[in-house]
N, C-alpha and C positions, 0 to 999 in steps of 0.2 A: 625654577619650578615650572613656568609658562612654557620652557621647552622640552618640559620631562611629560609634561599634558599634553603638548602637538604630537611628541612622537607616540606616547599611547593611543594617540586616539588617530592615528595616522595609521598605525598597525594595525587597529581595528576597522577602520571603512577598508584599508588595503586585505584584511581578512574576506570580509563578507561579501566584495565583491568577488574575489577567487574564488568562494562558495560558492556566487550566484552565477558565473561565468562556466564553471563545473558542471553545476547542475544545468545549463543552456546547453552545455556541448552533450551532457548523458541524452538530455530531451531529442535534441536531432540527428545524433547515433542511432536513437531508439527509431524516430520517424523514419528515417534512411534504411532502415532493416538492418541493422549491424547491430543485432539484441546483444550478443557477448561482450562487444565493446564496450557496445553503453552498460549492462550490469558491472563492469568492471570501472567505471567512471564513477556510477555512481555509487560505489563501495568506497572510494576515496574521499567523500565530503564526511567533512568532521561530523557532522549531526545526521546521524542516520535515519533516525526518525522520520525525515521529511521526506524518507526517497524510499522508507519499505514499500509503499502501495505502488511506486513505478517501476520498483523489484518485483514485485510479486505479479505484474501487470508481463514483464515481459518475458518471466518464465513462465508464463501461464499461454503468449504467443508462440513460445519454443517448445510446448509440450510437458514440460517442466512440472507436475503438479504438486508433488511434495513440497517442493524448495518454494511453489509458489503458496501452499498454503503456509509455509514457514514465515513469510514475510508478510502475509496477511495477520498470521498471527500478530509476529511484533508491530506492526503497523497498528493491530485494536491494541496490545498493549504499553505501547510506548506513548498511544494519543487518544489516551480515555475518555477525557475531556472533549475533544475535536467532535463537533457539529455531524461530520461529513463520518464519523465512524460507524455510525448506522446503516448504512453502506455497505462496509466490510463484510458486517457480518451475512449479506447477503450472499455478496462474492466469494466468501469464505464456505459457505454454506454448496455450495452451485460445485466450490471445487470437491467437498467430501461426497457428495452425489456422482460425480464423475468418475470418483476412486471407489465408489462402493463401498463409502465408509456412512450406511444410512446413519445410522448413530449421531454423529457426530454432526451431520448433517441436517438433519432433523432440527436437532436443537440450537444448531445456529441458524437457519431460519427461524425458530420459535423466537431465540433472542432478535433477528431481524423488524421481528414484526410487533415485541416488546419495545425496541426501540424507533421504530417509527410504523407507528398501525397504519399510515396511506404507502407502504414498499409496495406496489404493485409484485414486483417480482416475487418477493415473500410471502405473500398472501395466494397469487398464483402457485407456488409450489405446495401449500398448505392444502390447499383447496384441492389440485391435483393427486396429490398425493391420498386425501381419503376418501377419491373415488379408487384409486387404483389396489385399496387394500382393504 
């Protein structure tokens, strides 16, 4: 029974450090400028979740803005809960302004700034925005 316990739990720290080893090699693919690389690394870790905002970060580097708002999206919705998702919707926001999707835009800064009324950046588009209309 004792050795049925080591090797689960042996296959589990042997897990998550592969995870975190993955996700350190996607991290400085990505610094090094080898963006396709590193999206492709980091497609590989079992828990995607933790790696859409550094997806959507480097197709947003590469031009990318679709694929980049795709992965903002799953990123608000895979980490509803997460602190730091107030954020997103900033970024999320910045890239449907860039697409000329005001719509859509709009309203995710509006949630921006629902979700943390000091987003500088949010309240600066807010503000901008109904002088210029």
């Amino acid at each position: 029974m004792n050795r049925i316990l080591f090797i689960v739990i042996s296959i589990f720290v042997f897990k998550a450090e592969a995870q975190s080893s993955t996700l350190q090699l996607g991290d400085s693919l990505y610094v090094n400028g080898n963006y396709s690389k590193a999206i492709e690394v980091y497609k590989q870790l079992e828990k995607q979740s933790i790696v859409y905002d550094k997806i959507a970060i480097v197709f947003m580097d590469l031009g990318n803005y679709d694929e980049a708002l795709l992965y903002y999206e799953k990123s608000i919705q895979s980490n509803p809960d997460n602190a730091l998702i107030k954020y997103e919707y900033a970024k999320l926001a910045t890239i449907y302004n860039q697409q000329k999707i005001y719509k859509e835009g709009t309203e995710a800064f509006q949630r921006a700034i629902e979700e943390n009324p000091n987003n500088e950046h949010a309240i600066f588009f807010s503000v901008y925005k109904r002088q210029i209309l």
